[in-house]
Biopython code that builds the backbone (N, CA, C, O; Angstrom):
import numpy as np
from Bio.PDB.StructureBuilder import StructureBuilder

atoms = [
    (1, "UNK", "N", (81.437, 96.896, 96.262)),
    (1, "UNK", "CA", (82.068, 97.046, 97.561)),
    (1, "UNK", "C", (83.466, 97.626, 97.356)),
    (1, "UNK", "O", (84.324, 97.156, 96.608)),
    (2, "UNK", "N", (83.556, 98.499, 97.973)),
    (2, "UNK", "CA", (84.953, 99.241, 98.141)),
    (2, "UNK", "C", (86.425, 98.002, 98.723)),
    (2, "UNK", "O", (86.356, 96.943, 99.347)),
    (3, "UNK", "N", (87.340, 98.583, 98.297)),
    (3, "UNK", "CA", (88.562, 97.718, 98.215)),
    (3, "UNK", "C", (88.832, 97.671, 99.993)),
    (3, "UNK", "O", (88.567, 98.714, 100.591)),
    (4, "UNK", "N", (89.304, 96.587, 100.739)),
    (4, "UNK", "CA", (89.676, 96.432, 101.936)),
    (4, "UNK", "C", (90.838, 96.152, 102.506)),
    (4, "UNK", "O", (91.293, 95.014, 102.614)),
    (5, "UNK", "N", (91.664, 97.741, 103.108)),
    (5, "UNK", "CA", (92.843, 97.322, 103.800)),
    (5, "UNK", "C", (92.856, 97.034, 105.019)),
    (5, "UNK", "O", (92.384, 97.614, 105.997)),
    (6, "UNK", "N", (93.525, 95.939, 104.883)),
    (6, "UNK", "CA", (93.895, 95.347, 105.800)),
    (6, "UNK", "C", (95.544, 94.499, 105.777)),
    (6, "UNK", "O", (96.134, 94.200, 104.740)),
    (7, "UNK", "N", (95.956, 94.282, 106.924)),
    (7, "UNK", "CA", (97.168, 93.636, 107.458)),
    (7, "UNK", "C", (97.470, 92.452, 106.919)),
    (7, "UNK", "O", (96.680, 91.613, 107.352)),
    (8, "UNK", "N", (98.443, 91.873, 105.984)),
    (8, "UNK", "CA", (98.457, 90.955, 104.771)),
    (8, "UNK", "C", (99.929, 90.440, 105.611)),
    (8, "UNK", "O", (100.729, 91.277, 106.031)),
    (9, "UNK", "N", (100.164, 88.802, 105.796)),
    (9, "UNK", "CA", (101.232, 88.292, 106.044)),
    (9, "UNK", "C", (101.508, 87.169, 104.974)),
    (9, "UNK", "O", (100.579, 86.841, 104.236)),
    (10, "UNK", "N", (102.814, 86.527, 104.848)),
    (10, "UNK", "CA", (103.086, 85.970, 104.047)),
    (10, "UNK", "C", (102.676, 84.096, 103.967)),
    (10, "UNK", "O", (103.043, 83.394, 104.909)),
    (11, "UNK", "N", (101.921, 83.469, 102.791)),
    (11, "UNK", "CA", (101.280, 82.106, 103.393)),
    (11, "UNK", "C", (102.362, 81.045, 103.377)),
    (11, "UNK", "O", (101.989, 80.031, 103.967)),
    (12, "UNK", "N", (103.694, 80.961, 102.840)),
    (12, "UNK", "CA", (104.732, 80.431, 103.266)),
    (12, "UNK", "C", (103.949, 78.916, 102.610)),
    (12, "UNK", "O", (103.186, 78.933, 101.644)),
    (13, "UNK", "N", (104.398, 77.477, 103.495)),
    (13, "UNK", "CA", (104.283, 76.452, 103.419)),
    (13, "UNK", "C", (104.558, 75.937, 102.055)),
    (13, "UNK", "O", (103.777, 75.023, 101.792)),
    (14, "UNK", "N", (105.271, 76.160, 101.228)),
    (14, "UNK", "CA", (105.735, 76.023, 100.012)),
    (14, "UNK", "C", (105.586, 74.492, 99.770)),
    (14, "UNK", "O", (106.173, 73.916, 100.686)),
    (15, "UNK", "N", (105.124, 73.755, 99.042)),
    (15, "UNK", "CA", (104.868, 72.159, 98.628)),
    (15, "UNK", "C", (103.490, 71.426, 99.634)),
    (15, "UNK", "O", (103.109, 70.257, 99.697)),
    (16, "UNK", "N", (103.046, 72.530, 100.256)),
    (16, "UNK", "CA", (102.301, 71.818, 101.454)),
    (16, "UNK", "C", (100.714, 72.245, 100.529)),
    (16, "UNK", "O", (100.786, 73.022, 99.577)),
    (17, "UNK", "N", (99.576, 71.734, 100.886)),
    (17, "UNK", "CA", (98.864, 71.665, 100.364)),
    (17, "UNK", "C", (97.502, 72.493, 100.635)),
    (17, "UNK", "O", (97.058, 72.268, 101.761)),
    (18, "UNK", "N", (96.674, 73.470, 99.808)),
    (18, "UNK", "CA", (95.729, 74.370, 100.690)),
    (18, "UNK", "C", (94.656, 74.161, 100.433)),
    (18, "UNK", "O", (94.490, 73.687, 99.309)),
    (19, "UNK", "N", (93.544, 74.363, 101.194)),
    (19, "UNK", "CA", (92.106, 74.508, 101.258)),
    (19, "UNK", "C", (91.200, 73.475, 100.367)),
    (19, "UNK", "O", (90.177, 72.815, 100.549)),
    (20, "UNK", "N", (92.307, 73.734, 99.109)),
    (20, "UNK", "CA", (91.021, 73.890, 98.014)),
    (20, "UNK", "C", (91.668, 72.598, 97.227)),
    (20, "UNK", "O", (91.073, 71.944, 96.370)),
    (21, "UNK", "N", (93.019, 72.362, 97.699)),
    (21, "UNK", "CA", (93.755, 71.047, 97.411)),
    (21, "UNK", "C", (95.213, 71.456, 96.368)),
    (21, "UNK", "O", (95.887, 70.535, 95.908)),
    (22, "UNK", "N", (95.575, 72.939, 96.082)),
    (22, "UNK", "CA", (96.447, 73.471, 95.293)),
    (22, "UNK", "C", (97.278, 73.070, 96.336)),
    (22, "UNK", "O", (96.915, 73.085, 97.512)),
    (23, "UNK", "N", (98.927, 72.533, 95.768)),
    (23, "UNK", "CA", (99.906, 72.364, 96.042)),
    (23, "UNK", "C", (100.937, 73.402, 96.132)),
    (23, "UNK", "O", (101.754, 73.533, 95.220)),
    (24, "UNK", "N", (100.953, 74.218, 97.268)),
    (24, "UNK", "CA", (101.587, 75.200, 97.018)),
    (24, "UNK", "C", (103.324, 75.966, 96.013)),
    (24, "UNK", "O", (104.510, 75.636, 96.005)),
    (25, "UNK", "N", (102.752, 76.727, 95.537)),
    (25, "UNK", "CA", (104.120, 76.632, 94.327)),
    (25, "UNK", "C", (105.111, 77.907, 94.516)),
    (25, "UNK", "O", (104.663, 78.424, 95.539)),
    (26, "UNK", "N", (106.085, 78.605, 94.138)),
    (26, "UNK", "CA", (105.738, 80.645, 93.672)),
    (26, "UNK", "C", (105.286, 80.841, 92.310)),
    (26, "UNK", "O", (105.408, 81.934, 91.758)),
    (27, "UNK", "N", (104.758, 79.812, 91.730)),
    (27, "UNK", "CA", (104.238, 80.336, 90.276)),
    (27, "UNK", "C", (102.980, 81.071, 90.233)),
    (27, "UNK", "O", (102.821, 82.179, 89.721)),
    (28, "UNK", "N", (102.012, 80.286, 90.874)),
    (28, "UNK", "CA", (100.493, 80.610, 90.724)),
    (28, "UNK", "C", (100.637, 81.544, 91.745)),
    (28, "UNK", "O", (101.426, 81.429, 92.683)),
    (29, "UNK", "N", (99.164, 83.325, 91.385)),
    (29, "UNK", "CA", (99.342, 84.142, 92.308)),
    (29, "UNK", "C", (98.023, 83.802, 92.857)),
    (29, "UNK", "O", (96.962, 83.806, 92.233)),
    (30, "UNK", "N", (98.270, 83.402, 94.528)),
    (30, "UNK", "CA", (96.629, 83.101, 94.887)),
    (30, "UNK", "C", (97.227, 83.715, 96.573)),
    (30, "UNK", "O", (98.255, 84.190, 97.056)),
    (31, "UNK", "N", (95.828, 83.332, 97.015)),
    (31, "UNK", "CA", (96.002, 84.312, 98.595)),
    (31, "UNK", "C", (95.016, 83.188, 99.047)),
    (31, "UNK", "O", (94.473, 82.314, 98.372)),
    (32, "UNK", "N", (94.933, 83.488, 100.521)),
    (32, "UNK", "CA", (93.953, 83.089, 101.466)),
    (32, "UNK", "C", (92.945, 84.419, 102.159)),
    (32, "UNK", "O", (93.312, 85.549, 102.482)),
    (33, "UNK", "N", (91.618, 83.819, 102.234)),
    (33, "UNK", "CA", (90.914, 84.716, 102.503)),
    (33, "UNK", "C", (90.437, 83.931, 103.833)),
    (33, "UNK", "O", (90.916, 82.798, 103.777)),
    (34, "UNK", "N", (89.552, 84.134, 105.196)),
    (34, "UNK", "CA", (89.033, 83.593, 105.903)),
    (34, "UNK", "C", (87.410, 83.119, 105.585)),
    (34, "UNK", "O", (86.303, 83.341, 106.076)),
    (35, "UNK", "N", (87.659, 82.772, 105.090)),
    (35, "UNK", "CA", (85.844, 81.932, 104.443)),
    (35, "UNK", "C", (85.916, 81.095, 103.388)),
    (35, "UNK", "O", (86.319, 81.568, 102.325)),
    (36, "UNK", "N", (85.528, 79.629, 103.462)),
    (36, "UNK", "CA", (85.163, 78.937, 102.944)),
    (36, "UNK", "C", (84.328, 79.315, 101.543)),
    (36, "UNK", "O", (84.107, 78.415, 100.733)),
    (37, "UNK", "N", (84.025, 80.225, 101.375)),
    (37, "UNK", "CA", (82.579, 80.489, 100.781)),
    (37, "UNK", "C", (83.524, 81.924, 99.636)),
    (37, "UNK", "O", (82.957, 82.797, 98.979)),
    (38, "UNK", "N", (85.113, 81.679, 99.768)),
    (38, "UNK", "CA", (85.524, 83.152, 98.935)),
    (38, "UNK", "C", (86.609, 81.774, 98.025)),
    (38, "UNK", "O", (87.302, 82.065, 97.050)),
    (39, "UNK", "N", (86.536, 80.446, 98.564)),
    (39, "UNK", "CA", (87.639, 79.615, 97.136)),
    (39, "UNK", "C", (87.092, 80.266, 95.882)),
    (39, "UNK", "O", (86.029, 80.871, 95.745)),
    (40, "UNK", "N", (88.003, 80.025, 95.032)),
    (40, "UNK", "CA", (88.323, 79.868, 93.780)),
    (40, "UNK", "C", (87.027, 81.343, 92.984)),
    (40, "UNK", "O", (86.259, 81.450, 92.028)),
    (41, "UNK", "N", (87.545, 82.246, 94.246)),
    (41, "UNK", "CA", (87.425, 84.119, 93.553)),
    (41, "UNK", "C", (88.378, 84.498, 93.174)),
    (41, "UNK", "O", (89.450, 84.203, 93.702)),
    (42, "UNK", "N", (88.253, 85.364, 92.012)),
    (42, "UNK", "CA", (89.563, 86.549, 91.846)),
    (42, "UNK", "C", (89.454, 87.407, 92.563)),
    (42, "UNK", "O", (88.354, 87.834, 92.913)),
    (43, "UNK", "N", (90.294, 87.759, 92.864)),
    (43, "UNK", "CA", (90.809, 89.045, 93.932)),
    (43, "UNK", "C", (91.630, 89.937, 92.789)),
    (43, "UNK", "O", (92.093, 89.443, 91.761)),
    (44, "UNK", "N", (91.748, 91.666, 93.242)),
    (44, "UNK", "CA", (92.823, 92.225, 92.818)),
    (44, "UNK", "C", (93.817, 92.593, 94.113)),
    (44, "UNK", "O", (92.936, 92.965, 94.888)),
    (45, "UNK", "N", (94.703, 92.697, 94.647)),
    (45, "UNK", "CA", (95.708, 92.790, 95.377)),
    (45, "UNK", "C", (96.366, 94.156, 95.436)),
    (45, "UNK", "O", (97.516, 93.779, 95.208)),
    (46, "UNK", "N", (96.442, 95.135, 95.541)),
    (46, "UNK", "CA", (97.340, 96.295, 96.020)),
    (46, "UNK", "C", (98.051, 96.591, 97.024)),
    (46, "UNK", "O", (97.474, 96.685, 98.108)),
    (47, "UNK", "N", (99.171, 96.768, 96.968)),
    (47, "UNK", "CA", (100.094, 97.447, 97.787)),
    (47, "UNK", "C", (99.766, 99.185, 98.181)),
    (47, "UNK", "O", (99.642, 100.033, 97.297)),
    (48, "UNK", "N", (99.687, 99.414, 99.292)),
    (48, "UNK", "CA", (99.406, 100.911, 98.977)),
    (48, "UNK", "C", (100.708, 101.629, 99.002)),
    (48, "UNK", "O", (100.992, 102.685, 98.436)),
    (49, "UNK", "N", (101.565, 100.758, 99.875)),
    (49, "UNK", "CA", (102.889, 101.865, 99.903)),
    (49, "UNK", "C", (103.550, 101.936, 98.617)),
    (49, "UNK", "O", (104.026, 103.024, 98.291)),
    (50, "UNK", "N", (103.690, 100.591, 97.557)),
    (50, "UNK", "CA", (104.814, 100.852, 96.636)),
    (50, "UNK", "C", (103.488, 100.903, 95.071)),
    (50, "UNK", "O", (103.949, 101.044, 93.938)),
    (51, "UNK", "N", (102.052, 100.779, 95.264)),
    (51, "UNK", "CA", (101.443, 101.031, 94.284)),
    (51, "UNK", "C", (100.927, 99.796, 93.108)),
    (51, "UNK", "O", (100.149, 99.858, 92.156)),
    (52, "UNK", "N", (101.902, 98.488, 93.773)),
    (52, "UNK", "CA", (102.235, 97.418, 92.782)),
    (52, "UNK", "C", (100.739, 96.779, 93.082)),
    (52, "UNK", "O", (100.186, 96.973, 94.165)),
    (53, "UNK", "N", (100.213, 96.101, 92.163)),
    (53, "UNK", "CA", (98.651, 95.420, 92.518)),
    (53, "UNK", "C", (98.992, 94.435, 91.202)),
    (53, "UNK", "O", (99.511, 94.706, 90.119)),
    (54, "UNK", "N", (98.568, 93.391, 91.660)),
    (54, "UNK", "CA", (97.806, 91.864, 90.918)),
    (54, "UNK", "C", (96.791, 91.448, 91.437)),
    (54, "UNK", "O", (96.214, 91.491, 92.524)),
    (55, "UNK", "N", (96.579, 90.686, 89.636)),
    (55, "UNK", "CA", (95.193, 89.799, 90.369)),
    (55, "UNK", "C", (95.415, 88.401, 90.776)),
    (55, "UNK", "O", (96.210, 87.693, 90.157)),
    (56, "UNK", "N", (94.694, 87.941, 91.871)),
    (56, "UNK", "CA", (95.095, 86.505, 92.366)),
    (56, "UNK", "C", (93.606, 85.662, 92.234)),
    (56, "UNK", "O", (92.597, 86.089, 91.673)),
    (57, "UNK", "N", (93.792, 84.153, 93.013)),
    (57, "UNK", "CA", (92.503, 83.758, 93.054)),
    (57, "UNK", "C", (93.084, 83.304, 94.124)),
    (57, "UNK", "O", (94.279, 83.085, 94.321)),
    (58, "UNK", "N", (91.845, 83.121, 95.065)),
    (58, "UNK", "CA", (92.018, 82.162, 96.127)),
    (58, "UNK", "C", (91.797, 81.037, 96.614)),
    (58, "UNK", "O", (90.721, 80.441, 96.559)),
    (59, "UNK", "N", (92.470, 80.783, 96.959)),
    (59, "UNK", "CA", (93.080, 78.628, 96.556)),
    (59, "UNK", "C", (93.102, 78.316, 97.703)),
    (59, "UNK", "O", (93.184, 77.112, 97.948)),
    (60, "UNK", "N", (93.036, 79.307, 98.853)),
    (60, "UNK", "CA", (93.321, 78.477, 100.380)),
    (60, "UNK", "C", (92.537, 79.768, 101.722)),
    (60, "UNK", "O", (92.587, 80.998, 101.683)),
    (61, "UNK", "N", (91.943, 78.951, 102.672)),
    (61, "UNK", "CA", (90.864, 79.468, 103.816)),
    (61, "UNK", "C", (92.203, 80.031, 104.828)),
    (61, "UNK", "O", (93.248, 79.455, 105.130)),
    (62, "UNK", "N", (91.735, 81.263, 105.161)),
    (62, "UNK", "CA", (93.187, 81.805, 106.674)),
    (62, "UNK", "C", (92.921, 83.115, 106.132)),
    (62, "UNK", "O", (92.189, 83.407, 105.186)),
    (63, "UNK", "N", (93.498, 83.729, 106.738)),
    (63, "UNK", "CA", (94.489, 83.414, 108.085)),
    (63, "UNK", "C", (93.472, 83.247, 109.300)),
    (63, "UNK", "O", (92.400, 83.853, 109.335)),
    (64, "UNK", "N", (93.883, 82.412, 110.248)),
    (64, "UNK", "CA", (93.408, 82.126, 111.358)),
    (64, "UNK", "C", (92.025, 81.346, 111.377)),
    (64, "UNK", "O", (91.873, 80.210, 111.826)),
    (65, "UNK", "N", (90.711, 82.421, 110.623)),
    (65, "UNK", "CA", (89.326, 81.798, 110.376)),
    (65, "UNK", "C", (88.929, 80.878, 109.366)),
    (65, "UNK", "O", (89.605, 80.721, 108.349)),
    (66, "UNK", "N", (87.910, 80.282, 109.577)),
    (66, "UNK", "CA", (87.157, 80.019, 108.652)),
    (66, "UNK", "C", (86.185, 80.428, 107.765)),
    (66, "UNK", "O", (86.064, 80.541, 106.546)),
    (67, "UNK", "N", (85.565, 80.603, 108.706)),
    (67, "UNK", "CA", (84.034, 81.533, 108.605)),
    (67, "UNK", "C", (83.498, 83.238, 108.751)),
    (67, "UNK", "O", (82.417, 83.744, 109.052)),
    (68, "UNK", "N", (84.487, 83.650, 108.473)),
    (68, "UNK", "CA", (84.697, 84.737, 108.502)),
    (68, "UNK", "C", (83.771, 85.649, 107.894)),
    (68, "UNK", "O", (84.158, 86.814, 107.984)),
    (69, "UNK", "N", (82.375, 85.459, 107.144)),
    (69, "UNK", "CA", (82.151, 85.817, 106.490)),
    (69, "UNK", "C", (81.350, 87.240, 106.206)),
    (69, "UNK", "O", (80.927, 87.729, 105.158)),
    (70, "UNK", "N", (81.319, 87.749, 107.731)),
    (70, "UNK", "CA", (80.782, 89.511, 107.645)),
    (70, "UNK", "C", (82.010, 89.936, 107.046)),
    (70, "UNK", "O", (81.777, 90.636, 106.060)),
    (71, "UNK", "N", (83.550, 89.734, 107.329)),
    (71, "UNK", "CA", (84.495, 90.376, 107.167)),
    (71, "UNK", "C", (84.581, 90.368, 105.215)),
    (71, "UNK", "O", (84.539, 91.348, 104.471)),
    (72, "UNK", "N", (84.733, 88.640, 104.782)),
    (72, "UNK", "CA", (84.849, 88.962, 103.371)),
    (72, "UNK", "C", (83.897, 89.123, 102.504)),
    (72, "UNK", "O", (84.194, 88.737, 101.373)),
    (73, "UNK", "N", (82.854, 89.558, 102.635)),
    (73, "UNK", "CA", (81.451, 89.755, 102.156)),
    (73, "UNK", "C", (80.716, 90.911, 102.493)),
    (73, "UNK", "O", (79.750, 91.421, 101.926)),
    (74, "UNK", "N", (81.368, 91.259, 103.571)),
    (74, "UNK", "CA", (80.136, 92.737, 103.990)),
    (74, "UNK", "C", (81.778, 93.655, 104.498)),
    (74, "UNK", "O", (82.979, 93.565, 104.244)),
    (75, "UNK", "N", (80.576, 94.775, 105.595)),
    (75, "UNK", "CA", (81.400, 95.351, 105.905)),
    (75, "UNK", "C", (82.771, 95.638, 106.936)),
    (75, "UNK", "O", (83.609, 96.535, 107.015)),
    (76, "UNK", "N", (82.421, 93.971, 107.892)),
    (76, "UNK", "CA", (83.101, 93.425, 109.206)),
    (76, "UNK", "C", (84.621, 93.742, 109.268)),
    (76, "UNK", "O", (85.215, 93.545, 108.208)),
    (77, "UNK", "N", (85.305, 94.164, 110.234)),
    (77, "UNK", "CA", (86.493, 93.909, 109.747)),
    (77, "UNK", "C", (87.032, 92.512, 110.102)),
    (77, "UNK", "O", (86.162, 91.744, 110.514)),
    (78, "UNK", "N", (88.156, 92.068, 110.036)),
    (78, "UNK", "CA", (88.133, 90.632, 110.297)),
    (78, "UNK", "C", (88.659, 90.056, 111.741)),
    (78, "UNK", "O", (89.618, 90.519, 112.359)),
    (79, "UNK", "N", (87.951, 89.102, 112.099)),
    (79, "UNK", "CA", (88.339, 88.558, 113.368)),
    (79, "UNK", "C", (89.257, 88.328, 114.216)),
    (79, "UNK", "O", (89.403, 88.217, 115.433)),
    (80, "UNK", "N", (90.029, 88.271, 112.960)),
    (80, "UNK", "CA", (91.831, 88.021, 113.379)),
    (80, "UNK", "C", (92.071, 89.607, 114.230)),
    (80, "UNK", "O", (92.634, 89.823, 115.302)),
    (81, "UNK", "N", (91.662, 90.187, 113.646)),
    (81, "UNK", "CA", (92.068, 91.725, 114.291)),
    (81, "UNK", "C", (91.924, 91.875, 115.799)),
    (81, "UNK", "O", (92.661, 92.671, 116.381)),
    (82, "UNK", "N", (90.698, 90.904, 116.715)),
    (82, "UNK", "CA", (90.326, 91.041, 117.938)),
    (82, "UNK", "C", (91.942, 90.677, 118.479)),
    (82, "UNK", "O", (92.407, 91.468, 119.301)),
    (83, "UNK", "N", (92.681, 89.682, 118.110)),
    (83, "UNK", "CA", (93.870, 89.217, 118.419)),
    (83, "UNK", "C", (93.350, 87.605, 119.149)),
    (83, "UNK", "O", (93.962, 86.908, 119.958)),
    (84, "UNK", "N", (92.480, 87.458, 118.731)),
    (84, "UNK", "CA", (91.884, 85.808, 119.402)),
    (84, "UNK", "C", (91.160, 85.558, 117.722)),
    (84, "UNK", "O", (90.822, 86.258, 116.767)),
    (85, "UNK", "N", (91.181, 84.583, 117.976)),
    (85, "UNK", "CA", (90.165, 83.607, 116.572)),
    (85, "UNK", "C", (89.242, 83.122, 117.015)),
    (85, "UNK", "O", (89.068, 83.116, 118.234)),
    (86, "UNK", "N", (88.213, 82.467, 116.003)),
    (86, "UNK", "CA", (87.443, 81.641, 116.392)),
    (86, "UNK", "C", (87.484, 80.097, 117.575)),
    (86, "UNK", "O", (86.559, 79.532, 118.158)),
    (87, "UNK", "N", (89.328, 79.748, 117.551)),
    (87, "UNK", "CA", (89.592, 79.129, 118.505)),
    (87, "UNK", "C", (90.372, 78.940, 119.713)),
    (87, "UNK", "O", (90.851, 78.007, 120.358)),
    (88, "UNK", "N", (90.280, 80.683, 119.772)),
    (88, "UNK", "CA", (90.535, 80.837, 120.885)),
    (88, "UNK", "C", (92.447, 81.145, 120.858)),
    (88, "UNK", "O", (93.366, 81.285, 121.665)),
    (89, "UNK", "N", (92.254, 81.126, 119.565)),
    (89, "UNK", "CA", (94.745, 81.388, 119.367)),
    (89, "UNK", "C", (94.904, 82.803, 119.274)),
    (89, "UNK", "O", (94.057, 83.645, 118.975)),
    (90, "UNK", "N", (95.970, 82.931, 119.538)),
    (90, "UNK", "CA", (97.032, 84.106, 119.347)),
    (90, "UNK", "C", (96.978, 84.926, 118.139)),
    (90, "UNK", "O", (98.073, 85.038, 117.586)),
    (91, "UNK", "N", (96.269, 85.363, 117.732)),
    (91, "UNK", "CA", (96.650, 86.003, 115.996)),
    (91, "UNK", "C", (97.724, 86.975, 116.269)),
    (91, "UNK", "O", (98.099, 87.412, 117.357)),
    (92, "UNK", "N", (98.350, 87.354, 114.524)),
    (92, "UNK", "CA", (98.745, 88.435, 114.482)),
    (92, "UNK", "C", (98.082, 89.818, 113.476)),
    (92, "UNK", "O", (98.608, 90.756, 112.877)),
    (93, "UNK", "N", (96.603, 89.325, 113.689)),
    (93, "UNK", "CA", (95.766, 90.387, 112.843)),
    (93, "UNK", "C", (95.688, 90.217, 111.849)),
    (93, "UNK", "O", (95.063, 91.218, 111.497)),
    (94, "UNK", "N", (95.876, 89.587, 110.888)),
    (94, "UNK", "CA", (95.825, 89.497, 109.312)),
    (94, "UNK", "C", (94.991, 89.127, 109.145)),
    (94, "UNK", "O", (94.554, 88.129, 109.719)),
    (95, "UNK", "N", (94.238, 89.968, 108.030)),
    (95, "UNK", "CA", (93.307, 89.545, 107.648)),
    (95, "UNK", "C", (93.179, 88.992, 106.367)),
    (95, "UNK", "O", (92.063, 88.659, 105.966)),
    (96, "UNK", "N", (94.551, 88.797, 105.415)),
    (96, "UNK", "CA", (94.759, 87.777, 104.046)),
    (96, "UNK", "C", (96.194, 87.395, 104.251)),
    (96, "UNK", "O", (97.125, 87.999, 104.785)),
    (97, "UNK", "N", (96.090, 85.979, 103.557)),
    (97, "UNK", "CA", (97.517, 85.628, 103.484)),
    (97, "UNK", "C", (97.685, 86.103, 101.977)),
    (97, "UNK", "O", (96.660, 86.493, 101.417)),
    (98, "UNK", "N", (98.900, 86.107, 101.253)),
    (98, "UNK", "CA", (99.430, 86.169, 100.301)),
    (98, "UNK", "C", (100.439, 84.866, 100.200)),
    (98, "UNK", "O", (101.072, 84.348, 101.120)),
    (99, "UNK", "N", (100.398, 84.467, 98.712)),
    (99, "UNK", "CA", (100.898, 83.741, 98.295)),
    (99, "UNK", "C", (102.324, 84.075, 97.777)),
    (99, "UNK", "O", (102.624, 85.229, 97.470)),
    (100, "UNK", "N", (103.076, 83.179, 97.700)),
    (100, "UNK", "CA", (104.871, 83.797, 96.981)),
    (100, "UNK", "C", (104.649, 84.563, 96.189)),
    (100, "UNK", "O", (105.236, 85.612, 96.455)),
    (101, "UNK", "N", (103.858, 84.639, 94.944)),
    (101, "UNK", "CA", (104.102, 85.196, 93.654)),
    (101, "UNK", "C", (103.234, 86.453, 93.612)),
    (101, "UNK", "O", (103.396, 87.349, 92.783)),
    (102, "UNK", "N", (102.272, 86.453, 94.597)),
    (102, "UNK", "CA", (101.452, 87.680, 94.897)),
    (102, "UNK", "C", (102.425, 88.648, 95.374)),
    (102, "UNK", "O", (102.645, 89.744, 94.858)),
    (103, "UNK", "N", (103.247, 87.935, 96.866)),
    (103, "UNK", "CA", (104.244, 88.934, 97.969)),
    (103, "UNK", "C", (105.433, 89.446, 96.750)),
    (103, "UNK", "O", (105.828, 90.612, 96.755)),
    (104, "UNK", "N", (105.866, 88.589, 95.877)),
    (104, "UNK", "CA", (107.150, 89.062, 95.040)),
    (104, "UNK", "C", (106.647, 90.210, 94.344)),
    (104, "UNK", "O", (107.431, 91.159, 94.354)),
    (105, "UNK", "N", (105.394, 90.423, 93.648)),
    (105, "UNK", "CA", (104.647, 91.226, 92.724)),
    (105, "UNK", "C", (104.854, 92.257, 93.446)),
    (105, "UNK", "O", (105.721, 93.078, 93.149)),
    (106, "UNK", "N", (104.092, 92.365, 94.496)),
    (106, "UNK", "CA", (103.516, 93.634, 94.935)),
    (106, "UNK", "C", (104.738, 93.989, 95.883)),
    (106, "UNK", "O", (104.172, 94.342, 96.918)),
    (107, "UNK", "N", (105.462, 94.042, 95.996)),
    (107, "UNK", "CA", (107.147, 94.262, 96.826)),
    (107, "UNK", "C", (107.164, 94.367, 98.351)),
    (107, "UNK", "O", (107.739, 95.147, 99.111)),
    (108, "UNK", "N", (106.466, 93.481, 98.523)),
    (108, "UNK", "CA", (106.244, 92.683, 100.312)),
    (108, "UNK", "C", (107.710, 92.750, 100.483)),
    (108, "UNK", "O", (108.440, 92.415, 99.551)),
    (109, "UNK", "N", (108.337, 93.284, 101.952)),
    (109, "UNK", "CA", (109.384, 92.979, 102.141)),
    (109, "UNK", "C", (108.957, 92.722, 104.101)),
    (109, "UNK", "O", (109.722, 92.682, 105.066)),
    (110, "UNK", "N", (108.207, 92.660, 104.063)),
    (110, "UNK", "CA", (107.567, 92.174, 105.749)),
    (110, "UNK", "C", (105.993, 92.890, 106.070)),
    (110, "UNK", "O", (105.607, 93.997, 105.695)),
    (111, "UNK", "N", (105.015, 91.562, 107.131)),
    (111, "UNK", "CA", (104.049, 91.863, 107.204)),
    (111, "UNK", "C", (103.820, 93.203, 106.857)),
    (111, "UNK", "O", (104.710, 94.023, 107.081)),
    (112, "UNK", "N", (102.519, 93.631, 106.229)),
    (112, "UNK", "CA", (102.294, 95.353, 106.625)),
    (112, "UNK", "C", (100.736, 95.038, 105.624)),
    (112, "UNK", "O", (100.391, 93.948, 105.169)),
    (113, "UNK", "N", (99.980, 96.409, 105.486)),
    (113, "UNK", "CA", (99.325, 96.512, 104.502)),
    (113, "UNK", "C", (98.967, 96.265, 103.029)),
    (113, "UNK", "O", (99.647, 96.639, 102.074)),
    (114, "UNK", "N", (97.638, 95.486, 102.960)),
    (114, "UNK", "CA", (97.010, 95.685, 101.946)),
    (114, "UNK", "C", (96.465, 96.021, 101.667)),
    (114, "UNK", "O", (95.959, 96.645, 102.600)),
    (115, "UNK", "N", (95.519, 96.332, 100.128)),
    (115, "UNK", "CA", (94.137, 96.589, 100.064)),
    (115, "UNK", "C", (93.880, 95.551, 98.963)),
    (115, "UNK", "O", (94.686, 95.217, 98.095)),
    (116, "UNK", "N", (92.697, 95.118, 99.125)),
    (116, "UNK", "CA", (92.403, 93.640, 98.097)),
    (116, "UNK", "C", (90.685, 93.919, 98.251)),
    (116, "UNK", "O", (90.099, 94.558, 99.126)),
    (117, "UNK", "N", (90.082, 93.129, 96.960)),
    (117, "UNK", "CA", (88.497, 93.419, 96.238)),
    (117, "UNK", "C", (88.558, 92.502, 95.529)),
    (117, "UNK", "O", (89.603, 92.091, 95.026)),
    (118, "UNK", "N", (87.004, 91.834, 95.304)),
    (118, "UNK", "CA", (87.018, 91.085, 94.380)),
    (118, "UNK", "C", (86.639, 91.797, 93.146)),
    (118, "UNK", "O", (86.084, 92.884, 92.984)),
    (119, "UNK", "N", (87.306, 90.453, 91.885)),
    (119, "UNK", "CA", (87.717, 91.397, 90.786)),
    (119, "UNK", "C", (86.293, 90.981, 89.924)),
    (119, "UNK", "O", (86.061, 91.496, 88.830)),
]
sb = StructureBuilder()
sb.init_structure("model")
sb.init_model(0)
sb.init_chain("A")
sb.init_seg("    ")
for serial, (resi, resn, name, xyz) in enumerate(atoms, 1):
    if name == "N":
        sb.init_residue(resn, " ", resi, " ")
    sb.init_atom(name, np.array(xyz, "f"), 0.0, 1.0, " ", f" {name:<3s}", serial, name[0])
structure = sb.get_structure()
């Protein structure tokens, strides 16, 4: 499957705890994907504007969905994008969070584009 850009915001909550039970740190590089069913994958991560890419794993379910799973498995784009979720909230389109050490890598300096694949 070809690499998927999409709209990447930052997962913040620093000491708070995700998905999969990781304690959030900026050491470890991990992201959130919307599906239950993508924990503890490697991902590779690219920036397209500045070129910078890592690999992460994912340690925590979001943005917004759960179950997302035409989007991270096939060809769907993701739900968040309608600007409603599965429960009915406000999104702001993202379709991965990034973790501190992912956003520092790849030179996040506010929401914008990614492209991310599993590795």
């Amino acid at each position: 499957m070809a690499a998927k850009r999409v709209k990447a915001t930052r997962e913040g909550l620093l000491g708070q705890l995700t998905a999969s039970g990781y304690r959030i740190d900026t050491h470890v590089p991990f992201v959130a994907l919307p599906s239950t069913k993508a924990l503890f994958r490697a991902v590779r991560v690219r920036n397209p504007v500045t070129g910078a890419s890592c690999a992460a794993i994912v340690l925590d379910v979001g943005p917004w969905n759960t179950h997302d799973d035409a989007y991270v498995f096939a060809e769907a784009r993701p739900e968040a994008e309608s600007g409603r979720d599965l429960f009915d909230r406000v999104t702001n389109g993202a379709g991965i969070d990034l973790g501190e050490r992912v956003w520092r890598v790849l030179g996040m300096t506010d929401n914008g584009d990614v492209e991310w694949e599993f590795l």
